[in-house]
C-alpha positions as CSV (number, residue, x, y, z in Angstrom):
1,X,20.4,143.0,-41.4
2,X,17.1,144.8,-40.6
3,X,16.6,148.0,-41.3
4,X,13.1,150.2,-40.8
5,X,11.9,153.9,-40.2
6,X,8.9,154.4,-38.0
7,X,6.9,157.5,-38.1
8,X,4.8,158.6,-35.1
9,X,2.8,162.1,-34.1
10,X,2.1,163.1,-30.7
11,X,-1.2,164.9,-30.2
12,X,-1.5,165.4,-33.6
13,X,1.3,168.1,-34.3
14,X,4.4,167.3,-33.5
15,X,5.6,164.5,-36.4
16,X,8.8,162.7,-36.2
17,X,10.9,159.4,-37.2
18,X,13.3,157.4,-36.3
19,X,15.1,154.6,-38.4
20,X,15.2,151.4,-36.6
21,X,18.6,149.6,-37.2
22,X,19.4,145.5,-35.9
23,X,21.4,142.8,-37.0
24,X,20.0,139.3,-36.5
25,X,22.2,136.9,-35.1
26,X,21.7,132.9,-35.1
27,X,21.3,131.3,-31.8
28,X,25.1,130.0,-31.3
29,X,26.2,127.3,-28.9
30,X,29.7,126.2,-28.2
31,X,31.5,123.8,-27.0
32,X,34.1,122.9,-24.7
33,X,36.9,120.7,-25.2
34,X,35.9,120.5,-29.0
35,X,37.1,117.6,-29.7
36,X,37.2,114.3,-27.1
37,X,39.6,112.3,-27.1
38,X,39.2,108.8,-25.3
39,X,42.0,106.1,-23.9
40,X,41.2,104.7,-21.1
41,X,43.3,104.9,-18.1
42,X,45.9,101.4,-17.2
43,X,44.1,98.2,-15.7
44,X,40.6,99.9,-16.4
45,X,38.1,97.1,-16.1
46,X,35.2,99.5,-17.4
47,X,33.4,98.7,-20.1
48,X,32.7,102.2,-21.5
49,X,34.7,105.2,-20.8
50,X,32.5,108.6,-20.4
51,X,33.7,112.4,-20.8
52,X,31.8,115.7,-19.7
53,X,31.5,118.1,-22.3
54,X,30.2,121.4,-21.9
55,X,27.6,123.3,-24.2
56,X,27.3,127.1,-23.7
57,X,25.1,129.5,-24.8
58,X,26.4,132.7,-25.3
59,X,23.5,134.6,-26.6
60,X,20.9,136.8,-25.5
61,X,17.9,133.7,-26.3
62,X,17.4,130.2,-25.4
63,X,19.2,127.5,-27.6
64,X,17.0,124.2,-28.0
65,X,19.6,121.7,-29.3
66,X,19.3,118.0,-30.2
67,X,22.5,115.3,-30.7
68,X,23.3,112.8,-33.8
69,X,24.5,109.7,-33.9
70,X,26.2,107.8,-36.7
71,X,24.2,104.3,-37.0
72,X,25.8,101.8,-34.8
73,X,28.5,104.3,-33.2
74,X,30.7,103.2,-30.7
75,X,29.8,107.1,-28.9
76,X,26.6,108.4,-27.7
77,X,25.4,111.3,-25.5
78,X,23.6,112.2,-22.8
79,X,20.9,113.7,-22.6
80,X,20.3,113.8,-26.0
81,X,18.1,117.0,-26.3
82,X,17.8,120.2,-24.5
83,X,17.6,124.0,-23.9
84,X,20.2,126.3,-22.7
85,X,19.0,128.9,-21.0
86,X,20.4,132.6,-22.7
87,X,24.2,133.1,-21.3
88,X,23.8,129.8,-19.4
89,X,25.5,126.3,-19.9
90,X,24.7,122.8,-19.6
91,X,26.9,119.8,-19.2
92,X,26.1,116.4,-21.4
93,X,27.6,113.1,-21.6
94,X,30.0,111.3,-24.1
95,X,30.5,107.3,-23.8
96,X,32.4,105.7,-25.6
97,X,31.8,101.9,-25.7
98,X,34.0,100.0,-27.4
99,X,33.1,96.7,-28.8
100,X,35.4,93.3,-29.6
101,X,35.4,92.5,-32.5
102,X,35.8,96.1,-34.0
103,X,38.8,97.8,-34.9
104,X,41.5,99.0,-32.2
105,X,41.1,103.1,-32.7
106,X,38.0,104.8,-34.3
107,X,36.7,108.2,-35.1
108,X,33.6,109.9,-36.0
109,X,31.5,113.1,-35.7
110,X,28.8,113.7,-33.9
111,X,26.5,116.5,-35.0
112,X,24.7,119.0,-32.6
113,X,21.7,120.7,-34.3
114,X,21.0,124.0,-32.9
115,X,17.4,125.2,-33.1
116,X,17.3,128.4,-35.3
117,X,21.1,128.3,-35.2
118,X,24.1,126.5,-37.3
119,X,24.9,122.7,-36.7
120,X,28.3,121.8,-34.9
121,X,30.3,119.0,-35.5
122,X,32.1,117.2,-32.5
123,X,35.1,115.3,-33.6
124,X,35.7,112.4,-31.5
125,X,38.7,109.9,-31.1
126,X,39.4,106.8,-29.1
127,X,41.7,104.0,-29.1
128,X,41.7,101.0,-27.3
129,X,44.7,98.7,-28.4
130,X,43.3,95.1,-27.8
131,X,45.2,93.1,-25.4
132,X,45.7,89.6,-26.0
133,X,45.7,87.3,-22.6
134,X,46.2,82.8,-22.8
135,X,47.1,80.9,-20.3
136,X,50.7,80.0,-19.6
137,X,49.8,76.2,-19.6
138,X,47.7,74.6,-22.7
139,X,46.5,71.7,-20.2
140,X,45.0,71.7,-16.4
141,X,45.4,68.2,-15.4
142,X,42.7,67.6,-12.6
143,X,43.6,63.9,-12.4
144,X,40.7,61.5,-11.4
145,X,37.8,63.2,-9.5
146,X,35.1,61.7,-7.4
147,X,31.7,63.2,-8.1
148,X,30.8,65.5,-6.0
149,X,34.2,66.2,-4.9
150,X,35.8,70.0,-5.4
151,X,39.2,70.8,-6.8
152,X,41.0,73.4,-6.8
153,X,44.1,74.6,-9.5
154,X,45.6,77.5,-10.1
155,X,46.3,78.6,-13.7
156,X,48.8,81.4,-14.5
157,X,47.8,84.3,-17.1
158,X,49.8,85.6,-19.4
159,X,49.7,89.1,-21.4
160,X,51.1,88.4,-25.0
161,X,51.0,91.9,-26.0
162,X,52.8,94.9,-25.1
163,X,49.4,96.5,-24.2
164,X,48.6,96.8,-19.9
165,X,46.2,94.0,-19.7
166,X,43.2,93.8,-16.9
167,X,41.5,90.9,-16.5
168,X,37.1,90.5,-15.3
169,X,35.8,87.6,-14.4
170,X,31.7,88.1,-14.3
171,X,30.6,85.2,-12.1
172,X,27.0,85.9,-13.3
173,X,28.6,84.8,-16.7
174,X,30.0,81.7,-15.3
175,X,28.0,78.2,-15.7
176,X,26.3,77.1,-12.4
């Protein structure tokens, strides 16, 4: 709290003061949802599901902010820095990007630091049960091939999990 009297005199006789009163206020930002929670939709093929998240500014000042990361987080954000302009908003980005060989469902915070203004923790959530896919047949018998000659077979897929399965084949991945 600030407090402060000022005195002043106008053409030197008339003297008075007057006690200046104010309560500082940190620069605030909030957020909305807070807290994400991720699942991506049936027979996604996407690699990384995003979410919009918005940061307002409810104050009477700019609010400079800047995002944190855990090391090696399956989440990130974009953009990672910013100002909000006073009683404005601004929209980032939260992708989650779920790797393969980690566990099925994670959590973590991210932290927003607030420039002159209290950090905010953003609690986020995904899951992503791994579905399991194999081939109905063990074998493809192609039988005797002349070089230079193309075969075709079809092979049959099958989900062995009670989890929606979606299958991507990335022919750039494919040997030539």
């Amino acid at each position: 709290k600030f407090s402060e009297t000022i005195s002043y005199c106008i053409n030197d006789t008339h003297s008075f003061k007057i006690t200046v009163n104010a309560e500082i206020v940190p620069i605030t930002v909030e957020l909305s949802p807070p807290e994400l929670h991720f699942s991506f939709p049936p027979n996604s093929v996407e690699r990384s599901l995003p979410m919009p998240l918005r940061l307002s500014n409810p104050g009477n000042a700019d609010a400079s902010f800047r995002w944190e990361t855990p090391t090696n987080s399956l989440f990130s954000v974009k953009p990672v820095e910013g100002t909000i302009s006073a009683s404005g908003s601004q929209d980032v980005t939260v992708t989650f990007s779920p790797q393969a060989d980690r566990a099925d469902s994670h959590k973590t915070e991210l932290l927003l630091h607030v420039v002159d203004g209290p950090s905010i923790k953003l609690a986020c959530d995904a899951a992503h049960p791994t579905p399991l896919c194999a081939f109905a047949e063990k074998r493809a018998d192609f039988g005797s091939i002349a070089v230079g000659e193309s075969v075709r077979r079809i092979v049959v897929l099958k989900n062995t999990t009670e989890v929606p399965a979606a299958v991507y084949i990335d022919k750039d991945k494919l040997p030539s």
